[in-house]
C-alpha positions in Angstrom: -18.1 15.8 9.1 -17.0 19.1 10.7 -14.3 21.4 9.7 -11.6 20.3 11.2 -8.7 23.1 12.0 -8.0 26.1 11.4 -5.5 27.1 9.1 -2.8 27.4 11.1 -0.1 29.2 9.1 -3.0 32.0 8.7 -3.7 32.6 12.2 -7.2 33.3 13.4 -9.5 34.7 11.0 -8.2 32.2 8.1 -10.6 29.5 6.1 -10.6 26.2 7.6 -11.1 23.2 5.2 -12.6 19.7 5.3 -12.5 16.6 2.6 -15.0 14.4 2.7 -14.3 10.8 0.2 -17.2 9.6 -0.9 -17.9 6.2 0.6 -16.4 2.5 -0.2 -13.0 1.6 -0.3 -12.1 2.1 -3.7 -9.3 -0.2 -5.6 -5.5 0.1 -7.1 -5.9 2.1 -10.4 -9.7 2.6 -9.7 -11.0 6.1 -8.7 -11.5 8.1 -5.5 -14.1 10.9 -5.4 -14.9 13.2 -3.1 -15.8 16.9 -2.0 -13.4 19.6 -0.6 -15.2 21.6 1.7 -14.1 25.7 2.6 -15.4 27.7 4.6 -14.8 31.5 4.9 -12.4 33.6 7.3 -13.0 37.1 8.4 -12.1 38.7 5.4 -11.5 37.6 2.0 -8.8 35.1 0.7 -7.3 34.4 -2.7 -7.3 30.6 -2.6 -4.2 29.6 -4.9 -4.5 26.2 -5.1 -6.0 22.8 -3.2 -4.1 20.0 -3.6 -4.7 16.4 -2.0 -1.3 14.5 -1.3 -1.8 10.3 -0.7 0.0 9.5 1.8 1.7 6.2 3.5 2.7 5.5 7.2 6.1 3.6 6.3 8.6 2.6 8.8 12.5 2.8 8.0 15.3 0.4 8.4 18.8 1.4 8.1 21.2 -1.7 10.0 19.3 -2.2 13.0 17.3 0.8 13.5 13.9 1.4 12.4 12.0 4.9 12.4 8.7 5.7 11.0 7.5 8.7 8.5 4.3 9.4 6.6 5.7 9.2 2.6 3.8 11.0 -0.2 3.1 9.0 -3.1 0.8 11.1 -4.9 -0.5 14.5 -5.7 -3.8 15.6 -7.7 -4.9 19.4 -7.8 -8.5 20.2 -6.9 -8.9 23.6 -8.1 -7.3 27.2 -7.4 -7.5 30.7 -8.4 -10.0 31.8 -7.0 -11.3 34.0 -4.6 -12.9 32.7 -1.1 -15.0 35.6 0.2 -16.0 36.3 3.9 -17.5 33.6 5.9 -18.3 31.8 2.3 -19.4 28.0 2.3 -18.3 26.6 -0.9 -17.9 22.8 -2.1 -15.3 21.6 -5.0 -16.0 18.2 -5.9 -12.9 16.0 -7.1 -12.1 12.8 -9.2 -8.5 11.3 -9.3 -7.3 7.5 -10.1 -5.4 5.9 -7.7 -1.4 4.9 -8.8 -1.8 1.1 -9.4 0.9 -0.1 -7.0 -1.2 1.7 -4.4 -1.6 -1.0 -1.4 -4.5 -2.8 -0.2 -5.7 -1.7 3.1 -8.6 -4.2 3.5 -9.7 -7.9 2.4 -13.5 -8.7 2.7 -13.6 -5.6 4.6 -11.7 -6.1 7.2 -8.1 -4.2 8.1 -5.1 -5.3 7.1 -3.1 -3.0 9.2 -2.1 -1.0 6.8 -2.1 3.2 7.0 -2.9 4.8 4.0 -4.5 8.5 4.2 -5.7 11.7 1.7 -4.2 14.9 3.4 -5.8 18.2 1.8 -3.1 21.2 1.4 -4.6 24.7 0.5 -2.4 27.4 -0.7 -3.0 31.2 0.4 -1.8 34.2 -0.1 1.7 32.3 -0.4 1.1 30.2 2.5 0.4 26.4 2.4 -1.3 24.4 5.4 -2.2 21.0 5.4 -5.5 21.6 6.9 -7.2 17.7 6.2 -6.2 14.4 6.9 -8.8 11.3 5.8 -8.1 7.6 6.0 -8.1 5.6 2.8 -9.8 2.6 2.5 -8.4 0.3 -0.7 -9.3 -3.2 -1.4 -7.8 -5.9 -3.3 -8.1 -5.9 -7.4 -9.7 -9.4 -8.1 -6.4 -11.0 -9.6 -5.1 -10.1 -6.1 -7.8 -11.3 -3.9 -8.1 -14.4 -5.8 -4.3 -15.0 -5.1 -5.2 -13.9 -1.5 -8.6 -16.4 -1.3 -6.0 -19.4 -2.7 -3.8 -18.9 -0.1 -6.3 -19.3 2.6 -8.0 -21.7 1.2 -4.5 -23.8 1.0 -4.0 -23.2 4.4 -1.3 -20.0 4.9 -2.2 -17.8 7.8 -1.9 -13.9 7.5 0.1 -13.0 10.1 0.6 -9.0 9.2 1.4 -6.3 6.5 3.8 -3.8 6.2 4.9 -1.1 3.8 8.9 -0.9 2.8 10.4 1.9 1.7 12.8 1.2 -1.5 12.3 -0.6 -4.6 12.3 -4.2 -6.0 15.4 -5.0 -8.3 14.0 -6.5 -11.8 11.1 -5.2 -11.7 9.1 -2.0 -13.1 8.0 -0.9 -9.8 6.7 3.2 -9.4 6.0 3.8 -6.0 9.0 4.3 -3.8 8.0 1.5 -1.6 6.1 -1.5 -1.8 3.8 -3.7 0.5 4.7 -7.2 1.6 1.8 -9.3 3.1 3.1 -11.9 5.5 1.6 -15.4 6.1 2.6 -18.2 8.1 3.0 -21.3 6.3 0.3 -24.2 5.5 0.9 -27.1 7.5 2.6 -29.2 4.8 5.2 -26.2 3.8 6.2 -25.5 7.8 8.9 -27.8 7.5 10.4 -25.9 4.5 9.4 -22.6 5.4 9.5 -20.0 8.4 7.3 -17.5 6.5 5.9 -16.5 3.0 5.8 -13.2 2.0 3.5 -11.5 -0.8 4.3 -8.8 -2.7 1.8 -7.2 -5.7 3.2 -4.9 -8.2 0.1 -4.0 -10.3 -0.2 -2.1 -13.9 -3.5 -1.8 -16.4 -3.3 -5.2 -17.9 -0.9 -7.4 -15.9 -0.2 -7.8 -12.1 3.3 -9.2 -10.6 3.2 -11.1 -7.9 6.4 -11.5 -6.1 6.7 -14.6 -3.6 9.5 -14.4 -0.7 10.2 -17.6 1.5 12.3 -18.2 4.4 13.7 -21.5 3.9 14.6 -23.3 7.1 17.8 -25.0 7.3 18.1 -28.1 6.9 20.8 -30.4 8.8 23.6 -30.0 6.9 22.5 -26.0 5.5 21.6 -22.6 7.0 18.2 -21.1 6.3 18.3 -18.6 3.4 15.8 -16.6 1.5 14.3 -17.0 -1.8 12.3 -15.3 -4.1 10.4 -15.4 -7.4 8.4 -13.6 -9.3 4.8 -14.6 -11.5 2.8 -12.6 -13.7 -1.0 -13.1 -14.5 -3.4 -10.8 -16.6 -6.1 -9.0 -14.8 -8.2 -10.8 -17.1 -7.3 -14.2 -15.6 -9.0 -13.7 -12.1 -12.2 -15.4 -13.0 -10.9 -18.1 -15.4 -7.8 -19.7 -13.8 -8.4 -22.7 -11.0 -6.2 -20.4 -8.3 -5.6 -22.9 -5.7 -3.5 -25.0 -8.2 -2.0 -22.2 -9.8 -0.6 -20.7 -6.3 0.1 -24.0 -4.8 2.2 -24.5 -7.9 3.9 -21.2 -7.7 4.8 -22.3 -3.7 6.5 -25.7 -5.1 8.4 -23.5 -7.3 9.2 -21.2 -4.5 10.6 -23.7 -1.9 12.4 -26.3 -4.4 14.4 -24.0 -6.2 17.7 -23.7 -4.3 19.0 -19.7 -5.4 19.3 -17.8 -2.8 18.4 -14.0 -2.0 20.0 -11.5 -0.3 16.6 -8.8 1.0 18.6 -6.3 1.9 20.7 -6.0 -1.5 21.4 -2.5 -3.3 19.4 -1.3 -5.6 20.2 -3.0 -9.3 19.9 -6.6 -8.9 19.5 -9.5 -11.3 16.7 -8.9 -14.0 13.9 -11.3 -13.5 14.3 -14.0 -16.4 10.4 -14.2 -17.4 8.9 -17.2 -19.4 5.5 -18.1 -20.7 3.8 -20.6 -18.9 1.4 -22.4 -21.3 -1.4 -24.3 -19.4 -3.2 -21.6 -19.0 -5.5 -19.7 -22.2 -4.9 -16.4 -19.7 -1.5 -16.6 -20.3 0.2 -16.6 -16.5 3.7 -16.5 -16.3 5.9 -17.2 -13.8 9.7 -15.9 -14.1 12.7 -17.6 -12.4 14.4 -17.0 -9.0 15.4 -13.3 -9.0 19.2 -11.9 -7.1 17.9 -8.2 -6.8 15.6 -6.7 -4.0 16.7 -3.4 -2.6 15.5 -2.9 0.3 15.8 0.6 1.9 13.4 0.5 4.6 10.8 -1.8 6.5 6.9 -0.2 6.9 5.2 -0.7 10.4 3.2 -4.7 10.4 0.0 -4.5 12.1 -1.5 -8.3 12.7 -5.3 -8.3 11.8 -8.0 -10.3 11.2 -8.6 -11.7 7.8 -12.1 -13.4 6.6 -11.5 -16.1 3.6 -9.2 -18.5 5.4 -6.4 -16.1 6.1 -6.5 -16.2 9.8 -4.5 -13.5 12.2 -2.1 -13.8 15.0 -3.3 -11.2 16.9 -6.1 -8.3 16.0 -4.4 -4.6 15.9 -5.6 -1.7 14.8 -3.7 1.6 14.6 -5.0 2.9 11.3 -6.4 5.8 13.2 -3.9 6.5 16.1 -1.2 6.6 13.2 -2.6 9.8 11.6 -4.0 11.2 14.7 -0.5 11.4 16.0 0.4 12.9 12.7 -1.7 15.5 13.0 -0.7 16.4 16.6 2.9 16.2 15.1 1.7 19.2 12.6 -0.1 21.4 15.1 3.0 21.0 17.3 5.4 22.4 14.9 3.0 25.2 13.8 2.8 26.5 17.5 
């Protein structure tokens, strides 16, 4: 890789600055490693800190507008204190763990649409630039791609993924957003169902998975939403039989009759959580919840999926999304 820009709140003669991630997509709660690269100016430069920012391309809804923003969801300091002298070459390596809600941006290596990004900020003489911006590749924890690999397997069809700003009512969600994974439904749900929609809220031992339908009507009732939430140890990814473990959780989806408002405020109905027992990995599945708040909506790129889960439509924008960003940056600086 080369350096990338100049510092631009230092004008010409400042120390430009490059990350480089060591490679593989790494995985929610796992860690990413890397290098952060400076080189010199034309005079010495007292660097006061380096700090990489994770950042999100999430898209907002407010009524019926949408606008788009980068969100930062995390921040680790490299290093600082220092002095840079002239024209110095010097490489500070890095190790940081990844927040465990952090969203998958791959399955089987392939995109899921999904932007996702370590930006570099170095602090200088009481300036800060943000002189780095590197795509982040995260794939699936193997509770989640097994839930994923059931899916496809029972026939749903990935048809996008998006990032939403806002939080989850009833659950004990971090991040200030959360990814929803859309899938057309299997043959024998598309009477009952317009779309299924997969949300994973993961800690250290357990990982939620939220399931949103949209029921069809039927011919005396309106469509409506419904939701539910199930909870399996991380432990139980290679000891559970997954296709009839998610095909249950599906039943249980589409025959209960609550309904759910997505677009609620924040502070909706807890989740009522019960054990259920035919499982030694103890999954359990909680009923209907009342509560999603649901501040914004995060951009759905339709991708190709390997494993069954098959796409509408192959986009990807991964790169043009933080391109533009940048642009957006250098703009503002001149």
């Amino acid at each position: 890789m080369v350096f990338k820009r100049l510092l631009g709140s230092l004008g010409v003669g400042g120390p430009s600055v490059d990350t480089e991630l060591d490679p593989g997509a790494a995985t929610p709660g796992g860690t990413v490693t890397g290098r952060v690269r400076l080189r010199g100016g034309t005079a010495d430069f007292t660097i006061e800190h380096i700090t990489l920012e994770l950042v999100a391309r999430v898209e907002s809804e407010q009524g019926d507008e949408e606008s788009e923003g980068v969100v930062v969801f995390h921040q680790h300091v490299v290093a600082g204190g220092f002095r840079l002298a002239e024209d110095e070459h010097r490489s500070v390596p890095f190790s940081f763990a990844l927040p465990w809600e952090t969203p998958i941006t791959e399955l089987y290596g392939q995109g899921l649409g999904v932007s996702l990004g370590v930006r570099t900020e170095l602090g200088v003489a009481g300036a800060r630039d943000k002189g780095d911006l590197d795509p982040l590749a995260v794939r699936p924890l193997p509770a989640q791609e097994a839930v994923l690999e059931a899916l496809g397997q029972l026939g749903f069809g990935f048809t996008s993924a998006d990032l939403e700003l806002g939080r989850i009512g009833g659950t004990g969600q971090q991040l200030p957003f959360y990814q929803e994974i859309e899938l057309a439904p299997a043959p024998r749900y598309a009477h009952l169902a317009e779309e299924i929609e997969v949300t994973f809220l993961a800690g250290p031992a357990t990982l939620d998975v939220v399931l949103e339908a949209d029921k069809r009507g039927g011919l005396f009732s309106e469509g409506h939403d419904t939701l539910t939430r199930f909870t399996v140890d991380h432990d139980d990814a290679g000891r559970l039989d997954w296709n009839t473990e998610v095909d249950a959780w599906i039943g249980h989806l589409l025959q209960h009759r609550t309904t759910h408002a997505p677009h609620e405020p924040t502070g909706g109905a807890l989740f009522a959580r019960s054990t259920h027992g035919t499982h030694e990995g103890h999954a359990h599945h909680s009923a209907p919840g009342t509560g999603t708040a649901i501040a914004a909506g995060a951009a759905g790129l339709a991708v190709g999926v390997a494993g069954g889960l098959v796409a509408a439509e192959v986009v990807d924008e991964v790169g043009d999304f933080f391109e533009g960003d940048e642009d957006e940056a250098e703009a503002e600086e001149e």
